[in-house]
MIDOSE-1310 file (N, C-alpha, C; in nm, 2 decimals, decimal comma, always signed):
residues 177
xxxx	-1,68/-2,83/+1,81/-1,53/-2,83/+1,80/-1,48/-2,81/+1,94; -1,42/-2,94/+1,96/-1,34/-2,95/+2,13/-1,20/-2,82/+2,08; -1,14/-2,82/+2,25/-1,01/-2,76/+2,31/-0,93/-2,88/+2,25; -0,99/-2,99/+2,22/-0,87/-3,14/+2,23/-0,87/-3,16/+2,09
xxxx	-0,98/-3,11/+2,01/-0,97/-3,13/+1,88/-0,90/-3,05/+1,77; -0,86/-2,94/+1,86/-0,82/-2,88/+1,78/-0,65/-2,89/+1,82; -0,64/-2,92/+1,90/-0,49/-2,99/+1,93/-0,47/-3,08/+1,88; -0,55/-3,18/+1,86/-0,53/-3,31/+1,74/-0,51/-3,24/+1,59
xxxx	-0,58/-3,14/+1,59/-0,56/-3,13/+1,40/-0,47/-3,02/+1,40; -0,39/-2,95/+1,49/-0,28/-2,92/+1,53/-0,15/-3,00/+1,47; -0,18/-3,10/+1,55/-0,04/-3,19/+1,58/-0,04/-3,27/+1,46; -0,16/-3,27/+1,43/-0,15/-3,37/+1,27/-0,13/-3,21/+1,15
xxxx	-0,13/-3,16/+1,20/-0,09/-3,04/+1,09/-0,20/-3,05/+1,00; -0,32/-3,05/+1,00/-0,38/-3,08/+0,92/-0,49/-2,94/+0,90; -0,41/-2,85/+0,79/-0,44/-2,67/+0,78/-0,56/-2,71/+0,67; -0,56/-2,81/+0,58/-0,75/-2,78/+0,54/-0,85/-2,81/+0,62
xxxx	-0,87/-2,88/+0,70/-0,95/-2,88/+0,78/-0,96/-2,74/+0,89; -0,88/-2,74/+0,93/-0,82/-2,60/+1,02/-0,90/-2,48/+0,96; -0,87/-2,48/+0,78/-0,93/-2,37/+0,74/-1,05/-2,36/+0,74; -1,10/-2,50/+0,66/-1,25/-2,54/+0,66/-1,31/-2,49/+0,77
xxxx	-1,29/-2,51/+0,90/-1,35/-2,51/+1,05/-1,35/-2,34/+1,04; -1,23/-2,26/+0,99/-1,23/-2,12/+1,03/-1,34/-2,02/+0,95; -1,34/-2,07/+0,77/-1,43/-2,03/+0,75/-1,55/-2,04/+0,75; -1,59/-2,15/+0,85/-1,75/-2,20/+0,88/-1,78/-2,15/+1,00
xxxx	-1,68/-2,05/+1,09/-1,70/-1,98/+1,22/-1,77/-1,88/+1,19; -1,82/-1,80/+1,30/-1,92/-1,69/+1,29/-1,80/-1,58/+1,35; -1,83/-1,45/+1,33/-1,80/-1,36/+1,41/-1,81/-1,36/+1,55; -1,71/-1,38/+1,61/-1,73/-1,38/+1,76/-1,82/-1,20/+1,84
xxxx	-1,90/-1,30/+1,93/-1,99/-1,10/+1,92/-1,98/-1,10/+2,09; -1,94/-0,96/+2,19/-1,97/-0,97/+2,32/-1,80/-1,06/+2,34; -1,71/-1,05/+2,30/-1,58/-1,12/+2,36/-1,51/-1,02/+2,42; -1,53/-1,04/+2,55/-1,49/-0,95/+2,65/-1,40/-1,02/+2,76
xxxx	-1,29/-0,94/+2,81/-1,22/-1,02/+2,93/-1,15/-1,10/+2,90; -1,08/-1,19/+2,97/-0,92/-1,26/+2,94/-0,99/-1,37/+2,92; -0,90/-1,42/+2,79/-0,89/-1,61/+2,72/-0,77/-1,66/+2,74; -0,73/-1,77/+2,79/-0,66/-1,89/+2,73/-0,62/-1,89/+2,62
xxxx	-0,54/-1,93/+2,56/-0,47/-1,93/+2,43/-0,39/-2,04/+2,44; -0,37/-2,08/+2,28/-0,29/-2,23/+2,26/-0,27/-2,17/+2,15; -0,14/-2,21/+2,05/-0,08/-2,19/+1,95/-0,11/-2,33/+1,90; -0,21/-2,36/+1,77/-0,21/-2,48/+1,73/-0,14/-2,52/+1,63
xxxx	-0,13/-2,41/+1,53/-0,02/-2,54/+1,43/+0,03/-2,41/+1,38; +0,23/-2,37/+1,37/+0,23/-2,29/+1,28/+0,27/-2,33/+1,14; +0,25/-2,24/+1,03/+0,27/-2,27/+0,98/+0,38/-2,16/+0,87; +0,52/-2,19/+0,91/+0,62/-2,08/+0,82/+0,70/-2,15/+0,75
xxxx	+0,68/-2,20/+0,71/+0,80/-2,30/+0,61/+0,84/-2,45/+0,64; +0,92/-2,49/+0,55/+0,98/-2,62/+0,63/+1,13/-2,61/+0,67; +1,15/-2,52/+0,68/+1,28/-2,50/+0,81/+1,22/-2,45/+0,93; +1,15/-2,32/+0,93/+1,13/-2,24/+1,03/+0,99/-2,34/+1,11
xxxx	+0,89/-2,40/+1,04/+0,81/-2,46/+1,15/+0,85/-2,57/+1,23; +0,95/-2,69/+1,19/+0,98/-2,72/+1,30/+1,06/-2,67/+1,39; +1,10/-2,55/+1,38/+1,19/-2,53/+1,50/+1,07/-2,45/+1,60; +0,98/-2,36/+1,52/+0,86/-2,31/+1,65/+0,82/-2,41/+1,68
xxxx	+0,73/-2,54/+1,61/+0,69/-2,65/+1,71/+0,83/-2,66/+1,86; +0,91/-2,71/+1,77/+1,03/-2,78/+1,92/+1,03/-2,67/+2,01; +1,04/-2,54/+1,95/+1,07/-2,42/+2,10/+0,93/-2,41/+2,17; +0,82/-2,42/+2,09/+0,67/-2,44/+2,14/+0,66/-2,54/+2,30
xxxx	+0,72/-2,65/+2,26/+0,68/-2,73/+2,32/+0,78/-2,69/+2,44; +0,87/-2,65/+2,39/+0,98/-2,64/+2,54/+0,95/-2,48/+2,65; +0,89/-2,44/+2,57/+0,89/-2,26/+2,62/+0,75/-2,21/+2,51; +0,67/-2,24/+2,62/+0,57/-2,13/+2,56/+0,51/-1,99/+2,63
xxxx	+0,53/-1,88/+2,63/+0,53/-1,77/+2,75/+0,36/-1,70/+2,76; +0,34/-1,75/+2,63/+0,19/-1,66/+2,57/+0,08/-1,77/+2,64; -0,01/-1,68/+2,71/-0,11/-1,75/+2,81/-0,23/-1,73/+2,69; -0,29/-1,63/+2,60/-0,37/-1,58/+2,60/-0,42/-1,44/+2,57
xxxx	-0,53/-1,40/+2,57/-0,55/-1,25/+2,50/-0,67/-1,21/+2,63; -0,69/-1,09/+2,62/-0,76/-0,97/+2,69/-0,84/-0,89/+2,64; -0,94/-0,86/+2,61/-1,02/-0,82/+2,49/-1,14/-0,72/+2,59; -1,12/-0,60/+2,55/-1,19/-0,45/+2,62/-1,27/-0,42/+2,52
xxxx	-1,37/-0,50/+2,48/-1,54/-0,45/+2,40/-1,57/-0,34/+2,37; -1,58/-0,30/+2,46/-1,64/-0,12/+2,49/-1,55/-0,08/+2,37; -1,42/-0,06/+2,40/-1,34/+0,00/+2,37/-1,25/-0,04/+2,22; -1,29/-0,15/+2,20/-1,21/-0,22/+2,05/-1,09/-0,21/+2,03
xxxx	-1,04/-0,27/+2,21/-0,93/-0,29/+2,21/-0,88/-0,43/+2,30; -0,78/-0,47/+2,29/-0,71/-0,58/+2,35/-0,59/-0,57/+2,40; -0,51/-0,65/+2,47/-0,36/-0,70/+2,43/-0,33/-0,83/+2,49; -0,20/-0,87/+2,43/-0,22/-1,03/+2,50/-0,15/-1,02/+2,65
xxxx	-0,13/-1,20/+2,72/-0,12/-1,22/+2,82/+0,01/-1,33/+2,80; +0,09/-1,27/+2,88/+0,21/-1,36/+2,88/+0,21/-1,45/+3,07; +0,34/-1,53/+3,06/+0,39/-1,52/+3,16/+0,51/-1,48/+3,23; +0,52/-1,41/+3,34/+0,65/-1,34/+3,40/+0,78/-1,37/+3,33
xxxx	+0,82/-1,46/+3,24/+0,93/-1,54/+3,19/+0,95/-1,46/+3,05; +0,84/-1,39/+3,03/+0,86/-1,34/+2,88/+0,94/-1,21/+2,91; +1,00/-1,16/+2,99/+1,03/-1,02/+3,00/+1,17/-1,03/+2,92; +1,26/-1,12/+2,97/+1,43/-1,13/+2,93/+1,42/-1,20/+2,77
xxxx	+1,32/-1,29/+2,74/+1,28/-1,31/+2,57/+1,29/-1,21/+2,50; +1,17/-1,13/+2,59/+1,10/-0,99/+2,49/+1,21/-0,90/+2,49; +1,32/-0,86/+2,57/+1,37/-0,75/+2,61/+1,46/-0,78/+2,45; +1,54/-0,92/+2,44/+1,66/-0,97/+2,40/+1,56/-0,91/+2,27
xxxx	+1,47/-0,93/+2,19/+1,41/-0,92/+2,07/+1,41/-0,77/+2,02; +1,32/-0,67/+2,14/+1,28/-0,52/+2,14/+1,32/-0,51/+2,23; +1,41/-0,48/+2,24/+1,54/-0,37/+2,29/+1,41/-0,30/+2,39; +1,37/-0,18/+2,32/+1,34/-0,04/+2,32/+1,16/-0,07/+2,39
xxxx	+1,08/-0,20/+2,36/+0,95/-0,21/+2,43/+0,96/-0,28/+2,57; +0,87/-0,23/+2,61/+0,87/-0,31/+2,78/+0,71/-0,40/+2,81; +0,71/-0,51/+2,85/+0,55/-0,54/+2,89/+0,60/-0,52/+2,99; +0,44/-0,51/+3,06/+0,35/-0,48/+3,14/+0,31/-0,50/+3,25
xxxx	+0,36/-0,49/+3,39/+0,29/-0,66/+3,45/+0,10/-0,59/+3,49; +0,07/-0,77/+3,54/-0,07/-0,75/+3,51/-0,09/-0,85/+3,62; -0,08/-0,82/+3,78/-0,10/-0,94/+3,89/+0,03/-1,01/+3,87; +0,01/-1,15/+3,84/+0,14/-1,27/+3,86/+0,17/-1,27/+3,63
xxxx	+0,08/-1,21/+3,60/+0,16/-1,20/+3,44/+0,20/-1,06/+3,38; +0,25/-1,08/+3,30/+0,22/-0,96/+3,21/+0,22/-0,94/+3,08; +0,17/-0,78/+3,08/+0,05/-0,81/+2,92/+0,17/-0,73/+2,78; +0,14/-0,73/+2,66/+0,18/-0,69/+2,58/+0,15/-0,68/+2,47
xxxx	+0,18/-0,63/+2,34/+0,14/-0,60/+2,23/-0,02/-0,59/+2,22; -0,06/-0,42/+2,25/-0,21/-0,38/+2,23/-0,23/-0,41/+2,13; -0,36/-0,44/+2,08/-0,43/-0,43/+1,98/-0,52/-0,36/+1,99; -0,61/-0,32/+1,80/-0,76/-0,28/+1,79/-0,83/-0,39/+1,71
xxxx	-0,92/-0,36/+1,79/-1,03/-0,45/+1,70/-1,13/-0,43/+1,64; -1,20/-0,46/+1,54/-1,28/-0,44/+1,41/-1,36/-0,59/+1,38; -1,51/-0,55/+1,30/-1,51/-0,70/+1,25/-1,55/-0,67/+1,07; -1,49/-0,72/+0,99/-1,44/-0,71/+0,85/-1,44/-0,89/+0,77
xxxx	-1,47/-0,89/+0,64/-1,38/-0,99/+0,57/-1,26/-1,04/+0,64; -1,25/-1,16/+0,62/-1,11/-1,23/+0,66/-1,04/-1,19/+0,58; -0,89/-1,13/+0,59/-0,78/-1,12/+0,44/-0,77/-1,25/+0,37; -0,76/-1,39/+0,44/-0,75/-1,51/+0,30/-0,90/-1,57/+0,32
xxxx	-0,99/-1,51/+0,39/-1,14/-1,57/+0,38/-1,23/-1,46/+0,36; -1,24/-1,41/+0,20/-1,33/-1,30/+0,28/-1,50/-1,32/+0,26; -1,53/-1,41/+0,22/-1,65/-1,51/+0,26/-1,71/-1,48/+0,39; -1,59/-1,50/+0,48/-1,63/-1,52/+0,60/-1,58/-1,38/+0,70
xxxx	-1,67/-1,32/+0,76/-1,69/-1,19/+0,84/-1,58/-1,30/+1,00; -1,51/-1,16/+1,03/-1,40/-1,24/+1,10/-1,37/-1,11/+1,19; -1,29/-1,14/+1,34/-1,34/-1,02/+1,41/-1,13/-1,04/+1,40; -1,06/-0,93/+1,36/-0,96/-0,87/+1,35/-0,93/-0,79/+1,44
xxxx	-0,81/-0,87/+1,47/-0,71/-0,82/+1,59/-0,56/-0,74/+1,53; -0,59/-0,63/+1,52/-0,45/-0,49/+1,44/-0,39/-0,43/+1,54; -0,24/-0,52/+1,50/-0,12/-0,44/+1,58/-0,09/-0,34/+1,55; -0,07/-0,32/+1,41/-0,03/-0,22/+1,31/-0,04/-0,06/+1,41
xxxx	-0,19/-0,01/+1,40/-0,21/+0,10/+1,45/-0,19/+0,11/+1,58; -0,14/+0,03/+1,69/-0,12/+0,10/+1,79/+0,04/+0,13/+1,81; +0,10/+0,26/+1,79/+0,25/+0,28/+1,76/+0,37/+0,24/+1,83; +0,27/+0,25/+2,02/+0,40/+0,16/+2,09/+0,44/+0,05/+2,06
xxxx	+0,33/-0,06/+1,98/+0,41/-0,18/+1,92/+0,51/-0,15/+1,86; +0,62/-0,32/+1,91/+0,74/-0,28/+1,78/+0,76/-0,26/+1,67; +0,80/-0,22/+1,57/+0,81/-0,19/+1,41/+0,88/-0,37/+1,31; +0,93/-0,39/+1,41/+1,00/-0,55/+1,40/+0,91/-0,67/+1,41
xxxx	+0,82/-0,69/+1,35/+0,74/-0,82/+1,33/+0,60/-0,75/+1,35; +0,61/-0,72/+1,47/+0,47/-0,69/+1,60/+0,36/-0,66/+1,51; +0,39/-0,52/+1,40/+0,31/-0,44/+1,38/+0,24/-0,49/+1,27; +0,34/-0,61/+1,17/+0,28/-0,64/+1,04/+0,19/-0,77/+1,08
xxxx	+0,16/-0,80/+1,21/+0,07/-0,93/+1,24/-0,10/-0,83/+1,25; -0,15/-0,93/+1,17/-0,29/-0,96/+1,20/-0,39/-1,06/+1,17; -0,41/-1,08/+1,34/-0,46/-1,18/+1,42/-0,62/-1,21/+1,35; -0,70/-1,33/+1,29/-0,80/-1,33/+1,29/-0,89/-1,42/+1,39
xxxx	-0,98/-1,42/+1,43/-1,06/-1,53/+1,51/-1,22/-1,48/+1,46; -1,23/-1,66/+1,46/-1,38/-1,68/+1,45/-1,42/-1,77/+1,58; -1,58/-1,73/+1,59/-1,63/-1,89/+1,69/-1,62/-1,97/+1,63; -1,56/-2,09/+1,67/-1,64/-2,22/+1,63/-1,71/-2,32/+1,72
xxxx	-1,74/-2,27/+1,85/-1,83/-2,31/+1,97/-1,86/-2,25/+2,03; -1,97/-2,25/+2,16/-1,98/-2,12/+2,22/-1,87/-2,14/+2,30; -1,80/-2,00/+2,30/-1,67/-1,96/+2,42/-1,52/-2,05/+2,36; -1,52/-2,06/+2,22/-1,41/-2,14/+2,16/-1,40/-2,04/+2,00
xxxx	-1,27/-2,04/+2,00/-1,24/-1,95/+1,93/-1,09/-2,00/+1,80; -1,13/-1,99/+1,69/-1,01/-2,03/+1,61/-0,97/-1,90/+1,54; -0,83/-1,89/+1,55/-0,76/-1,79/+1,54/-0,66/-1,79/+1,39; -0,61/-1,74/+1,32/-0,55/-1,75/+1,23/-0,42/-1,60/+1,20
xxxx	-0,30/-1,61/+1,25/-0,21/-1,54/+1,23/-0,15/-1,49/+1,06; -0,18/-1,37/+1,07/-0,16/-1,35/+0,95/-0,04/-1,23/+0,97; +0,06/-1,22/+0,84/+0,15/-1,12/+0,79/+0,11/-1,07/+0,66; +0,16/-0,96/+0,74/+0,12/-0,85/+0,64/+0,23/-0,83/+0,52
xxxx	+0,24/-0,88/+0,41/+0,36/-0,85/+0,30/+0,36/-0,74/+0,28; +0,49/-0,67/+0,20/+0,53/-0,55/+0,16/+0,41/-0,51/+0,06; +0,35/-0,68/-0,05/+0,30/-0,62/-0,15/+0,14/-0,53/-0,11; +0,12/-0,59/+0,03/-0,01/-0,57/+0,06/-0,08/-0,69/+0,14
xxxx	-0,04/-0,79/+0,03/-0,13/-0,92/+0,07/-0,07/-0,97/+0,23; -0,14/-1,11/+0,26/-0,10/-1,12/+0,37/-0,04/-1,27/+0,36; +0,04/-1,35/+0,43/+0,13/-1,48/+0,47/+0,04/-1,54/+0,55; -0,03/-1,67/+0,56/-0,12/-1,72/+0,70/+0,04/-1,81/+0,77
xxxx	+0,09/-1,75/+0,87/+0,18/-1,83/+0,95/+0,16/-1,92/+1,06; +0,03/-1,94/+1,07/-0,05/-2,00/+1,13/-0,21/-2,00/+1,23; -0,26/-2,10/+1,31/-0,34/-2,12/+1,31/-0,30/-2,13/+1,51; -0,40/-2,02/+1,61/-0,41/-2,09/+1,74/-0,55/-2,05/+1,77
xxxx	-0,60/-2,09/+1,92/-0,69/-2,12/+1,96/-0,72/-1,99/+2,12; -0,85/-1,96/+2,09/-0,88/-1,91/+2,22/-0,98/-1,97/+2,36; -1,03/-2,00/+2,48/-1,11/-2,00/+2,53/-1,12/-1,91/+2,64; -1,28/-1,87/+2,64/-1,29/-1,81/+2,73/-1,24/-1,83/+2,89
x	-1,20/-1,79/+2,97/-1,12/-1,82/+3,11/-1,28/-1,79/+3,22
């Protein structure tokens, strides 16, 4: 599974295959240090996805994720542009800088059942528990990734509902940098 193929089944929206590919991934093992990231297809409705596609394509700030092994922890990587986005949304959180970007919403990580795959052992990325995230979106995301090549990674954005269960809002991509 290319970087180019999964932009093709992206763009074609095409979420069974997407899923197929995620539950036939392995647990990513030893993912350490900063990835690349690409948001491949979301998917929140048919009002709200095309407007993330169009804002996607015009303004994307998220570079990527950062992932501390040892420690079973992460957080992502933006670019310097995200500060006045982020501020306007959370008031009250600040990112990070980190060199020429900066970082935000820490995570923990675990490897468990997938919430809509639990077939498949999936390495989980939880906002939830780390408290300085915001209470406003941030905290009910959880992020899943599998391999599906060496050093390629498919990701699956999940919400967390009131009832428990979870929303798949979409599908992006990691590679190793």
């Amino acid at each position: 599974m290319t970087w180019q193929k999964l932009q093709e089944l992206g763009r074609d929206e095409s979420f069974a295959e997407l899923d197929s590919i995620f539950a036939n991934g392995g647990v990513p093992r030893d993912l350490d240090g900063p990835t690349d990231g690409m948001l491949v297809a979301p998917s929140m409705g048919h009002v709200r996805t095309p407007l993330v596609k169009a804002v996607s394509r015009l303004y994307m700030p998220w570079l990527g994720k950062r992932f501390f092994a040892a420690e079973g922890r992460g957080d992502n990587r933006f670019s310097p542009s995200v500060r006045v986005p982020a501020k306007l949304l959370w008031p009250r959180y600040s990112t990070r800088p980190n060199g020429a970007e900066r970082t935000a919403f820490d995570f923990v990580t675990r490897t468990e059942a997938g919430g809509h795959d639990p077939d498949t052992e999936v390495l989980v990325i939880d906002y939830a528990p780390v408290e300085d995230n915001p209470n406003h979106l941030i905290r009910r995301i959880r992020d899943e990734i599998v391999e599906v090549e060496p050093a390629i990674f498919l990701g699956k954005i999940l919400y967390r509902e009131n009832h428990g269960g979870y929303s798949n809002l979409g599908f992006f991509a990691l590679s190793r940098t």
